[in-house]
C-alpha positions as CSV (number, residue, x, y, z in Angstrom):
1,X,7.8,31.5,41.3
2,X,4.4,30.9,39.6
3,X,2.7,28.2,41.0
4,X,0.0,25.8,38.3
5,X,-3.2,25.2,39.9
6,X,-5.1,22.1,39.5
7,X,-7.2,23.5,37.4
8,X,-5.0,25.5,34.9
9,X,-3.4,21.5,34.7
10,X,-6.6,20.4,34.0
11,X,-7.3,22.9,30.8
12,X,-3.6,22.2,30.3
13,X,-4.4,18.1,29.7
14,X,-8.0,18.8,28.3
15,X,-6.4,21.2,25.1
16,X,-4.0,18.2,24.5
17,X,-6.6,16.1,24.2
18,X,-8.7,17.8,22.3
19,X,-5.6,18.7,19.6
20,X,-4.7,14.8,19.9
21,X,-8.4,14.0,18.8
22,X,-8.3,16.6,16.1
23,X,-5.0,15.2,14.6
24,X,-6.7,11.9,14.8
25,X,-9.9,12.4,13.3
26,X,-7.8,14.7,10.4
27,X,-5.7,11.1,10.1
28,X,-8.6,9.1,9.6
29,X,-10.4,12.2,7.1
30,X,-6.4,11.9,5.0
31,X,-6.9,8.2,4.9
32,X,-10.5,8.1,3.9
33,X,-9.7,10.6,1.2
34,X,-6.9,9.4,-0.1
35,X,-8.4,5.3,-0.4
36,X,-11.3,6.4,-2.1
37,X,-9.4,8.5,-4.6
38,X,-7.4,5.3,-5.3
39,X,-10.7,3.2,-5.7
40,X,-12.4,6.3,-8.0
41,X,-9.2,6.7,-10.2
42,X,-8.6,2.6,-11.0
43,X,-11.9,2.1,-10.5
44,X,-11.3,-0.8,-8.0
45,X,-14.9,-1.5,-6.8
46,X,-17.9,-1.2,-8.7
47,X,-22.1,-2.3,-7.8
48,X,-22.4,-5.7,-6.2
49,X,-19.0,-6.3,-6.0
50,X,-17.9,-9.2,-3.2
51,X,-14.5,-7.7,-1.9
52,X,-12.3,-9.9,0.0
53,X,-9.9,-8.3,2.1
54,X,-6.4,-10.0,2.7
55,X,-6.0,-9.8,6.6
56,X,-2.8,-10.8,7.6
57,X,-2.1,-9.2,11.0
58,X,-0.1,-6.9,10.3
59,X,-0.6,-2.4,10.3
60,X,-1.7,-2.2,6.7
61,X,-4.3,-4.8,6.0
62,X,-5.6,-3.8,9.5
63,X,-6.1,-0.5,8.1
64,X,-7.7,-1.4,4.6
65,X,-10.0,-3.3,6.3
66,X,-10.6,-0.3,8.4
67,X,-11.5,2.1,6.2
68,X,-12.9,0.2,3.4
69,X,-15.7,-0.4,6.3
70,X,-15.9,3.3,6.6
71,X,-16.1,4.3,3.4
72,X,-18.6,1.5,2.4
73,X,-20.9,3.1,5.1
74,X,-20.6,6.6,2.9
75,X,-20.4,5.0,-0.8
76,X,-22.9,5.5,-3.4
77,X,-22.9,1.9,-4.2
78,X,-23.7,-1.5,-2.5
79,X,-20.4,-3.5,-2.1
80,X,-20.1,-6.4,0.6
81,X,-17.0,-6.6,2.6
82,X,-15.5,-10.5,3.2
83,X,-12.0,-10.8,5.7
84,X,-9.7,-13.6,5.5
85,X,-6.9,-15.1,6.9
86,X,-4.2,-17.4,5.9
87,X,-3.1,-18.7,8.4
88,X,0.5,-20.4,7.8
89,X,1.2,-22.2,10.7
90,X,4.0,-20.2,11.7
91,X,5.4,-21.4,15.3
92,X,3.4,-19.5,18.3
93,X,1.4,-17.9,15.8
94,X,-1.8,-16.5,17.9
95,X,-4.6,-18.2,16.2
96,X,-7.4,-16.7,18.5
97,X,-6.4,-12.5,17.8
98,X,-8.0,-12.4,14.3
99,X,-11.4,-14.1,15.1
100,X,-11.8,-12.1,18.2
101,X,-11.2,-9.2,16.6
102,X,-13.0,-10.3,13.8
103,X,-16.1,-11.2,15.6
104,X,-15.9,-8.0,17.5
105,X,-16.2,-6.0,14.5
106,X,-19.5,-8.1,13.2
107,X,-18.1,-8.7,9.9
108,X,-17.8,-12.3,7.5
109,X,-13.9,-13.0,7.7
110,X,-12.8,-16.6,6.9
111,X,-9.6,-18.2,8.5
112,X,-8.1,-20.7,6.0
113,X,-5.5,-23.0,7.7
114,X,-2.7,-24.1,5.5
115,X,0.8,-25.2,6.6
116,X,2.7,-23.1,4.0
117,X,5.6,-22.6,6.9
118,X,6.6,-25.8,6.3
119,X,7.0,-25.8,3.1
120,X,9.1,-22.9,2.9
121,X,11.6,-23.5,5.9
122,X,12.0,-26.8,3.9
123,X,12.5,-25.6,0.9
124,X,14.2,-22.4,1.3
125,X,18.0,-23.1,2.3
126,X,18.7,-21.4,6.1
127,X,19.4,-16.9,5.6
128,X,17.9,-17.0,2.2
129,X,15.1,-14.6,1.7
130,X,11.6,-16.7,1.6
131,X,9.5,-14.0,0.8
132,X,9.1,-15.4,-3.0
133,X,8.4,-18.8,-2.8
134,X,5.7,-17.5,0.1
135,X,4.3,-15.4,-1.7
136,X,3.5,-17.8,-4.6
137,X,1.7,-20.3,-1.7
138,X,-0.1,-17.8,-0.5
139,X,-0.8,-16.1,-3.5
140,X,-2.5,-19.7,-5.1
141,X,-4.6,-19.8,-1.7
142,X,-6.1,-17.2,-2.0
143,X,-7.4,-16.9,-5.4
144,X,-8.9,-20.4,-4.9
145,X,-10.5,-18.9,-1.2
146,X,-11.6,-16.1,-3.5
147,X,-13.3,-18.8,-5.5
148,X,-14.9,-20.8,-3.3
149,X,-16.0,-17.6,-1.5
150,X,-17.3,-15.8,-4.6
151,X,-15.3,-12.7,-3.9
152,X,-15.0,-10.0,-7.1
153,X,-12.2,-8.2,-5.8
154,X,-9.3,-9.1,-3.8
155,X,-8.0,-6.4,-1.7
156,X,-4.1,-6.3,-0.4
157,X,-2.8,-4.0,2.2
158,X,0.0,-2.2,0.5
159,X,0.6,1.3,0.3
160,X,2.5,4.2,-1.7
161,X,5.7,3.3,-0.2
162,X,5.3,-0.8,-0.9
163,X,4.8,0.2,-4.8
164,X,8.0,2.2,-4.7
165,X,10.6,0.2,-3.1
166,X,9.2,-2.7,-5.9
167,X,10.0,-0.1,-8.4
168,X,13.3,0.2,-7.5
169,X,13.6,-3.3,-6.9
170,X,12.7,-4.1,-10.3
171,X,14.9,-1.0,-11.3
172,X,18.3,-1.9,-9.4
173,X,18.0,-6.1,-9.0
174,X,16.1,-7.1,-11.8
175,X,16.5,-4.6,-15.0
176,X,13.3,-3.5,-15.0
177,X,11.0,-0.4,-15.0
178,X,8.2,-2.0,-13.3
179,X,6.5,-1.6,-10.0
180,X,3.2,-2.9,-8.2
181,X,0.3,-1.6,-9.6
182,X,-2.9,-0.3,-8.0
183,X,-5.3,-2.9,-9.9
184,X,-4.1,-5.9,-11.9
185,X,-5.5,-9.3,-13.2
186,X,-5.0,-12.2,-11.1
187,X,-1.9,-14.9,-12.6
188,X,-4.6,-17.2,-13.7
189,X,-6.6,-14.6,-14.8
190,X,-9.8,-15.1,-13.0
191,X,-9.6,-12.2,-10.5
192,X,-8.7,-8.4,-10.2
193,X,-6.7,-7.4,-7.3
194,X,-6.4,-4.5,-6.0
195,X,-4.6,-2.3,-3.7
196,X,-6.8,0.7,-2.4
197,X,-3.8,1.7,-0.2
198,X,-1.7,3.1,-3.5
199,X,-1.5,6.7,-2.6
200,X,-1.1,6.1,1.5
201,X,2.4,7.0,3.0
202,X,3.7,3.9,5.2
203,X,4.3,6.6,8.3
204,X,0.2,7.8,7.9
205,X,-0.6,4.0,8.4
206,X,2.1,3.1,11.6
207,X,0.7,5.8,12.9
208,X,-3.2,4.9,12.2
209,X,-2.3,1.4,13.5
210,X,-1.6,3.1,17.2
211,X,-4.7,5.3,17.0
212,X,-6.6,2.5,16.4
213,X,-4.5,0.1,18.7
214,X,-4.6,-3.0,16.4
215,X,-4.2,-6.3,17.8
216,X,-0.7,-6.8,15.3
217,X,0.3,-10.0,15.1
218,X,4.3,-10.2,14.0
219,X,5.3,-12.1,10.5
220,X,8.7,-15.4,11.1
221,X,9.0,-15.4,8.3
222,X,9.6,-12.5,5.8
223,X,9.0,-9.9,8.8
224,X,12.3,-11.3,10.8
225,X,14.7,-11.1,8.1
226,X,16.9,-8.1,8.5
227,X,18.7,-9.0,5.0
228,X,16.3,-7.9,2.6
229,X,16.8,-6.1,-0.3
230,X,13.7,-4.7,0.0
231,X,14.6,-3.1,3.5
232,X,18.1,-1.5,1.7
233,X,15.3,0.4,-0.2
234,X,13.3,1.2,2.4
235,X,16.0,3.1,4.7
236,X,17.1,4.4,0.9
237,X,13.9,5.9,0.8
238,X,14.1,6.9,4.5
239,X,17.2,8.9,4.1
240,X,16.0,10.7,1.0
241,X,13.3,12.1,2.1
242,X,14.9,13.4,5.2
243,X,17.8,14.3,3.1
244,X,15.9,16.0,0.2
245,X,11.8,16.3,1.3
246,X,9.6,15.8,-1.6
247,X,12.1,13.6,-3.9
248,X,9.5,10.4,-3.0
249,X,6.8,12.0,-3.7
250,X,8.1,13.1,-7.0
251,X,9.5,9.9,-7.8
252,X,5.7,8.1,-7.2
253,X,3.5,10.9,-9.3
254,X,6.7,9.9,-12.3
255,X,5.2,6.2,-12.0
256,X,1.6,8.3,-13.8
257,X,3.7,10.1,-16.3
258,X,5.3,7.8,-18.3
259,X,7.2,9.3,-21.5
260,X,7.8,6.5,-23.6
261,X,9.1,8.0,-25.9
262,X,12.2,9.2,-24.0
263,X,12.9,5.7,-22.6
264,X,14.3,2.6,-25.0
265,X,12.0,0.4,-24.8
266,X,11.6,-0.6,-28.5
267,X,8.3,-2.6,-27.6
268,X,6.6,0.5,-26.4
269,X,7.4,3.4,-28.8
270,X,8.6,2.7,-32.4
271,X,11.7,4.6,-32.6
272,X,12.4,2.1,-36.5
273,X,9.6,4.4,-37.9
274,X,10.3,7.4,-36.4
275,X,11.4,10.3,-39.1
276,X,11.2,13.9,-38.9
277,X,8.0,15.4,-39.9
278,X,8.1,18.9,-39.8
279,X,5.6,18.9,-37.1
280,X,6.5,20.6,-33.6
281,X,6.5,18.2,-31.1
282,X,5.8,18.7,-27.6
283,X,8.1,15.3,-26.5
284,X,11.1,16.7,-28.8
285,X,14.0,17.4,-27.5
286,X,12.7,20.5,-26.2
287,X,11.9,18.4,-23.2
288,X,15.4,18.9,-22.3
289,X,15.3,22.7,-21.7
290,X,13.8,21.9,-18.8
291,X,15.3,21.1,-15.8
292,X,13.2,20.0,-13.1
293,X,15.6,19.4,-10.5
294,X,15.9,23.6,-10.2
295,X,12.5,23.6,-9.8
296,X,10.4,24.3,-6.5
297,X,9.1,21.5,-5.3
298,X,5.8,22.3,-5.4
299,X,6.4,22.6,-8.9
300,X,7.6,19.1,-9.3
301,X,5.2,17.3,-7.5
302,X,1.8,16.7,-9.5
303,X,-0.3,14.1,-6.9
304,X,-1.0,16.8,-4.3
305,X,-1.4,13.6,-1.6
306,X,-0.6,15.0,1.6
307,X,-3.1,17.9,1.2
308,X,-5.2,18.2,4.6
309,X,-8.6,17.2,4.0
């Protein structure tokens, strides 16, 4: 029987450490990447802009806020960086987290105090889902924070996995082909918002989150309600891509090739004026031959995100 010395245990604990701080620093490298090819694509923030970050306590807009400081450090433009907080007045809601944390990091944040809580628990009959009258309170905050701050850009936490499950959403509850886009004008059109979190898989920020040991702070509201449609899509998505591995990511490069032509949407393609020309056409029905299910999945997939930096 071999015995371990103390100091084979040591080297044993020191390469685990070392490969943990590798993996880390190659999370932090994936994330990095992957926001700034979000903010270079849509062109999300630009010279001089005055970006305010949405922090609401929870993994994702920790992490925005996270590496949007890093990658200002590294950018080739000037862009300030303002945090803010709405706080809703949510029962035991741990006012002091966010400004210590906050302060901690040296940065302008802004807590605005508005009993929106309230309103909804009043409002909202007892097991139905609140998360849309919610978001329309906080969503009217916060442009007019944006305006009194004089913020450019307002920057929300969600990530590749929020923009799918409100494509299927739209898709399954509402009729629609429509999701959550990476940049979009503001309902009173005033501001651009923007979401430099589009191509970042939900697991690659939990995990970040840990790394980083954020302070989270847990949602009463929309965060406690198990009922939620759009947690039926999310274990949907779960299963599928344990199930069948690369099907999301195939479904979210789709959202960046649109064929409108081979939808029937008479708004977007004009299929009254549409006569045969004698013209090959690369969106004929020659686009049938294929079928991309057989394919490899490599082949499928056309946003390489998961590519190691």
């Amino acid at each position: 029987m071999s015995v371990i010395t103390a100091a084979e245990q040591g080297n044993v604990v020191q390469k685990s450490q070392e490969k943990m701080t590798y993996e880390n620093n190659k999370l932090h490298k994936r994330l990095c990447r992957l926001v700034g090819q979000a903010i270079g694509d849509f062109n999300m923030i630009e010279e001089g802009d005055k970006v305010m970050v949405c922090l609401s306590g929870g993994k994702d807009s920790y992490a925005l806020l996270d590496i949007l400081m890093t990658l200002r450090q590294r950018a080739p433009i000037n862009f300030e960086i303002v945090a803010v907080n709405l706080d809703q007045k949510q029962p035991n809601f741990p006012d002091h987290i966010l400004p210590a944390y906050l302060e901690k990091l040296g940065i302008p944040y802004h807590i605005e105090n508005q009993d929106t809580y309230s309103i909804v628990k009043r409002l909202i009959p007892e097991g139905k889902t609140t998360c849309s009258l919610c978001s329309r309170l906080r969503r009217g905050i916060l442009y007019r924070v944006a305006d009194e701050l004089g913020a450019t850009k307002i920057a929300l936490g969600h990530h590749r996995d929020d923009i799918l499950e409100t494509f299927f959403l739209n898709m399954f509850f509402g009729g629609k082909l429509k999701g959550m886009p990476a940049k979009l004008q503001s309902d009173d059109g005033k501001h651009i918002v923007i979401r430099p979190m589009a191509y970042v898989k939900e697991a690659d920020s939990e995990r970040y989150a840990q790394v980083r040991q954020f302070p989270i702070i847990p949602c009463d509201l929309c965060g406690s309600q198990e009922n939620l449609q759009r947690k039926q899509i999310k274990h949907l998505m779960r299963d599928w891509e344990k199930q069948y591995p690369g099907r999301v990511e195939s479904i979210f490069s789709s959202l960046s090739n649109i064929v409108p032509s081979h939808l029937m949407d008479k708004d977007k393609f004009n299929f009254s004026d549409l006569y045969a020309t004698g013209v090959a056409d690369a969106n004929g029905d020659t686009a049938f031959d294929e079928e991309p299910c057989a394919l490899p999945t490599s082949s499928v997939i056309s946003l390489h995100l998961d590519r190691d930096a």
